[in-house]
mmCIF file of the N, C-alpha and C atoms, coordinates in Angstrom:
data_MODEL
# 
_entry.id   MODEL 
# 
loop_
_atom_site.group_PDB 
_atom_site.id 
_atom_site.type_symbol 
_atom_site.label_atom_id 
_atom_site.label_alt_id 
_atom_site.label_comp_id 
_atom_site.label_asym_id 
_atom_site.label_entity_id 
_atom_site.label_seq_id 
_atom_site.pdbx_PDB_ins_code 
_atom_site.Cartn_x 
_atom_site.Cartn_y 
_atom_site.Cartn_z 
_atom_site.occupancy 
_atom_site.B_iso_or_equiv 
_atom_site.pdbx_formal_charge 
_atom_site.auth_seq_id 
_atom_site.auth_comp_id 
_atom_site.auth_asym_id 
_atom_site.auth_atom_id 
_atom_site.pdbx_PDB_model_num 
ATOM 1  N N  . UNK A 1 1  ? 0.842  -1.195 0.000  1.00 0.00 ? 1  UNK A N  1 
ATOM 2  C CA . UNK A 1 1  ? 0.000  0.000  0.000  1.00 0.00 ? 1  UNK A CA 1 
ATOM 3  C C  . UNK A 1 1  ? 0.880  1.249  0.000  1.00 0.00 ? 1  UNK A C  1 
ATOM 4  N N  . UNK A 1 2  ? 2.057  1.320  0.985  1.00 0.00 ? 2  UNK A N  1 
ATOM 5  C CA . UNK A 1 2  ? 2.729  2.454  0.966  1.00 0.00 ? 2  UNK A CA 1 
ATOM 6  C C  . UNK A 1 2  ? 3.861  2.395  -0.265 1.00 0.00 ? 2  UNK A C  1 
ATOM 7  N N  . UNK A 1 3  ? 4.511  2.977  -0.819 1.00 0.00 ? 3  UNK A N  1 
ATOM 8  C CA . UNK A 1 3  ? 5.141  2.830  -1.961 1.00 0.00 ? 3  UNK A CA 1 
ATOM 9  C C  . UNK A 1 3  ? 6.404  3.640  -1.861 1.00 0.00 ? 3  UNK A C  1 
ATOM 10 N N  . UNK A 1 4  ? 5.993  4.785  -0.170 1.00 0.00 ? 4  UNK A N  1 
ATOM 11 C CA . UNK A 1 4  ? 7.151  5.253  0.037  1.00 0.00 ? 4  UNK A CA 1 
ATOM 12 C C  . UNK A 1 4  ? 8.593  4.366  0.490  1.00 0.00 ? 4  UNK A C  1 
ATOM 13 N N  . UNK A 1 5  ? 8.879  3.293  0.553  1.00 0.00 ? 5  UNK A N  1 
ATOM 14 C CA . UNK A 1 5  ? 9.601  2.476  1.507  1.00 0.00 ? 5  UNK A CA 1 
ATOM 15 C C  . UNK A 1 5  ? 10.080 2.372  -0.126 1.00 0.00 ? 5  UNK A C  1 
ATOM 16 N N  . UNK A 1 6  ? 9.748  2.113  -1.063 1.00 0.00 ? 6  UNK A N  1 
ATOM 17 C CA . UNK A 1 6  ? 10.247 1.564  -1.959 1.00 0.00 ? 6  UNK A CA 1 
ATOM 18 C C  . UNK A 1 6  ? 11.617 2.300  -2.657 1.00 0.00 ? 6  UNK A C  1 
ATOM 19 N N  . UNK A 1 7  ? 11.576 3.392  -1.796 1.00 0.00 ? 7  UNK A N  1 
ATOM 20 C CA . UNK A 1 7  ? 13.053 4.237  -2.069 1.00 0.00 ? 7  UNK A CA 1 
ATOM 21 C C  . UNK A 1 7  ? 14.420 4.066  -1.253 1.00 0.00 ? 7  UNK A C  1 
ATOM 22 N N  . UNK A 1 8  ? 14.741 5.025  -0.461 1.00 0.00 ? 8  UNK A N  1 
ATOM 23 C CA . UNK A 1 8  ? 15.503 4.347  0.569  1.00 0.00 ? 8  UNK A CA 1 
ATOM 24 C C  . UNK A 1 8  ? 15.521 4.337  1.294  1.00 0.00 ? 8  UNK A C  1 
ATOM 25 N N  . UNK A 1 9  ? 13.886 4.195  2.039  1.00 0.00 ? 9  UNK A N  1 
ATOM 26 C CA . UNK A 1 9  ? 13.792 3.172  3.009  1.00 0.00 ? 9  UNK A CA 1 
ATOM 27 C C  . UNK A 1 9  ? 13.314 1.615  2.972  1.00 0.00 ? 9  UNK A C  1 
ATOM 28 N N  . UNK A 1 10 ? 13.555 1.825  1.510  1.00 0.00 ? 10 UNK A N  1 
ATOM 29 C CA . UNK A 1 10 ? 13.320 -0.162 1.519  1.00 0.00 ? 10 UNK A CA 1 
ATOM 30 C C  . UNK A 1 10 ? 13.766 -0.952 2.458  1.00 0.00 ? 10 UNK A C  1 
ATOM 31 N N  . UNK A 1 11 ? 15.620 -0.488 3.107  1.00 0.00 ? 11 UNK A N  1 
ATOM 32 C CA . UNK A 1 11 ? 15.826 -1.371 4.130  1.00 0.00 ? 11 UNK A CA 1 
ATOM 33 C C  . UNK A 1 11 ? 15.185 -1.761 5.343  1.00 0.00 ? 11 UNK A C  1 
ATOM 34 N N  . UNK A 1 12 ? 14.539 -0.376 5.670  1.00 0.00 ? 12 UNK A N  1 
ATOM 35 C CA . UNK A 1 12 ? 13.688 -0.008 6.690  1.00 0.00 ? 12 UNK A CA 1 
ATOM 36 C C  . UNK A 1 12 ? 12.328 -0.799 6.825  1.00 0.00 ? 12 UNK A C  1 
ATOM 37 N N  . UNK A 1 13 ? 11.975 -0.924 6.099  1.00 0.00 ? 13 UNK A N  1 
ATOM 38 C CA . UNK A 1 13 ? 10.593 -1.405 5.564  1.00 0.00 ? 13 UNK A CA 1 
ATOM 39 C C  . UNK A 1 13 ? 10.595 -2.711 5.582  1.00 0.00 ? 13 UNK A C  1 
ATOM 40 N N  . UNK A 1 14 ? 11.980 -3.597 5.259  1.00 0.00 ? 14 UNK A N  1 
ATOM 41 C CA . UNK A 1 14 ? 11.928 -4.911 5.190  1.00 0.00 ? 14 UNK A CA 1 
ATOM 42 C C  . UNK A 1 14 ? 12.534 -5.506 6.965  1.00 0.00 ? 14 UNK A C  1 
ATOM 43 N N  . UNK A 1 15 ? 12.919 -4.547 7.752  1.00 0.00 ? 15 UNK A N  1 
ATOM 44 C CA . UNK A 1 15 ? 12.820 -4.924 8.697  1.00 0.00 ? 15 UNK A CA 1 
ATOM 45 C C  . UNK A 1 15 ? 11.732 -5.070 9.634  1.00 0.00 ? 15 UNK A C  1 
ATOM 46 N N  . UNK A 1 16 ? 11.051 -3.874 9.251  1.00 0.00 ? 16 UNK A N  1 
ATOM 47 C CA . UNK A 1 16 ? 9.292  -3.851 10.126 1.00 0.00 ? 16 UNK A CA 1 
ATOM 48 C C  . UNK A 1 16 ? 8.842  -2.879 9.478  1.00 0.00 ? 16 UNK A C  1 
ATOM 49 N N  . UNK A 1 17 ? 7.936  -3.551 8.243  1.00 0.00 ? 17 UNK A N  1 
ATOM 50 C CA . UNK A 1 17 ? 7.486  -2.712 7.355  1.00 0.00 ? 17 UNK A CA 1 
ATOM 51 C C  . UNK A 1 17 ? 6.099  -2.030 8.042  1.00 0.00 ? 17 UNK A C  1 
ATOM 52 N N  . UNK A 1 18 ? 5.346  -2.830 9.135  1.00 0.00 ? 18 UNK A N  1 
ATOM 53 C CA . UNK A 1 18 ? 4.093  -2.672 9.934  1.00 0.00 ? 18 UNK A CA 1 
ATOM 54 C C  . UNK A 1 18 ? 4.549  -1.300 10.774 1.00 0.00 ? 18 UNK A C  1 
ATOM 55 N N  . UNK A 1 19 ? 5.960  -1.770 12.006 1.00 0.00 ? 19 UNK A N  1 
ATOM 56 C CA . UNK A 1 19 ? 6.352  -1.261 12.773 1.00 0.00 ? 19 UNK A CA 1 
ATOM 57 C C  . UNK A 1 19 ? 7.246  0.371  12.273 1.00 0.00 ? 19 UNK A C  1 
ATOM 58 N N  . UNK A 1 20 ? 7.915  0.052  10.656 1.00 0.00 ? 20 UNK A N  1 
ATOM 59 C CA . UNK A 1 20 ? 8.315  1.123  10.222 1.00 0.00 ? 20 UNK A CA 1 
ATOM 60 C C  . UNK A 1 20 ? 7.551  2.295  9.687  1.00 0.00 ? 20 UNK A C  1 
ATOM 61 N N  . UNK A 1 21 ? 6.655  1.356  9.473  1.00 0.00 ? 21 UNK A N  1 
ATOM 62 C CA . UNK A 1 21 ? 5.165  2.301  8.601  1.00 0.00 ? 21 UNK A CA 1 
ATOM 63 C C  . UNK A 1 21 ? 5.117  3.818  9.639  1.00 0.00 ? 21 UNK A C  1 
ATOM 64 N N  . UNK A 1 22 ? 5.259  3.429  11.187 1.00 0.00 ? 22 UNK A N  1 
ATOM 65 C CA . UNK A 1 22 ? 4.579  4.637  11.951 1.00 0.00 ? 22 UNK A CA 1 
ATOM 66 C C  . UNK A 1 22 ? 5.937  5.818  11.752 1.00 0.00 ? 22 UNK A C  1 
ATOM 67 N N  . UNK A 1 23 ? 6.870  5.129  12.088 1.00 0.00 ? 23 UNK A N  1 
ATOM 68 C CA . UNK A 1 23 ? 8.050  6.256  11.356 1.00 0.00 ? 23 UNK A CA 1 
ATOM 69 C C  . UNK A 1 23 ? 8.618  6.447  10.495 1.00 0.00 ? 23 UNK A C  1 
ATOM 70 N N  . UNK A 1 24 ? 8.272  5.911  9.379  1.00 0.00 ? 24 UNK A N  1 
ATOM 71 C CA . UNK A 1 24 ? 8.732  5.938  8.308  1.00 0.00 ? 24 UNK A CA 1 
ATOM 72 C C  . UNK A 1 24 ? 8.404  7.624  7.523  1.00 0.00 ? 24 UNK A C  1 
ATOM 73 N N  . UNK A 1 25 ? 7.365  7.882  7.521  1.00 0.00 ? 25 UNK A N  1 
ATOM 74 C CA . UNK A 1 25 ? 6.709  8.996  7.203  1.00 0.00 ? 25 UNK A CA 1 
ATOM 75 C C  . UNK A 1 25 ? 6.783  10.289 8.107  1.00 0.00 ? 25 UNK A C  1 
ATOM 76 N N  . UNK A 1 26 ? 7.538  9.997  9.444  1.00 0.00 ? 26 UNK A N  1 
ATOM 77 C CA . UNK A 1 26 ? 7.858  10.934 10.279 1.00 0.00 ? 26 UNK A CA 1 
ATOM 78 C C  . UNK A 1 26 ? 9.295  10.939 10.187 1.00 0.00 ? 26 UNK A C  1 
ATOM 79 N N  . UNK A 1 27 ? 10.255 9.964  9.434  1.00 0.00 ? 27 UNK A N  1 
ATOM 80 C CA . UNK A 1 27 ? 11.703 10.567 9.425  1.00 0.00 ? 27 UNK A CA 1 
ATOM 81 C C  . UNK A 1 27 ? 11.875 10.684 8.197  1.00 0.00 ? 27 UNK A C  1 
ATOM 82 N N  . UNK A 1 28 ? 10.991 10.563 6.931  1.00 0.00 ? 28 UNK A N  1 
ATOM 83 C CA . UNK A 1 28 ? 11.137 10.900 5.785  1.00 0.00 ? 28 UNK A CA 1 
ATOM 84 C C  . UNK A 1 28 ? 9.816  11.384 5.295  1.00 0.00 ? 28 UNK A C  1 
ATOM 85 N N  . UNK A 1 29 ? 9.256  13.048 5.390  1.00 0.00 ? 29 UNK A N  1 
ATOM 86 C CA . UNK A 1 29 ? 8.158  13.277 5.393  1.00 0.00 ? 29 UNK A CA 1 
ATOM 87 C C  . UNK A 1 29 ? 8.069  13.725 3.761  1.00 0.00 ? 29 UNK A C  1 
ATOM 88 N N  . UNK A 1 30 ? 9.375  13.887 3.326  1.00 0.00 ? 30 UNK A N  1 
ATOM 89 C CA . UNK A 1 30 ? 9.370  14.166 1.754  1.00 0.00 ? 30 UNK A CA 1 
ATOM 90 C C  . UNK A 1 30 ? 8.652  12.521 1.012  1.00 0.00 ? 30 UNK A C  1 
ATOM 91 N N  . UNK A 1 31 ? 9.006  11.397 1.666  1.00 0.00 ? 31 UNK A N  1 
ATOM 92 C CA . UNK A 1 31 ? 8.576  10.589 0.907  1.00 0.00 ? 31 UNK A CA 1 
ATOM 93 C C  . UNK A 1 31 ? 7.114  10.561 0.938  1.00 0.00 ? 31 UNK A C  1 
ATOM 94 N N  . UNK A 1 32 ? 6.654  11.196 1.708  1.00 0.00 ? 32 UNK A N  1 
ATOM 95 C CA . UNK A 1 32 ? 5.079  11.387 2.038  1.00 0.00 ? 32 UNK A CA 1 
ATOM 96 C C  . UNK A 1 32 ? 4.436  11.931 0.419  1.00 0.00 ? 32 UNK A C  1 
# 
């Protein structure tokens, strides 16, 4: 669903893509 991870936070994402989801978008708000 999110498509932001698919940049570089792919690594991020494949560690806890559920658990990264909540910060993922708060330490990379450009990928938003």
């Amino acid at each position: 669903t999110q498509k932001t991870v698919d940049g570089p936070s792919n690594k991020d994402w494949r560690g806890g893509r559920a658990a990264g989801f909540n910060i993922i978008p708060s330490s990379t708000g450009a990928a938003k």
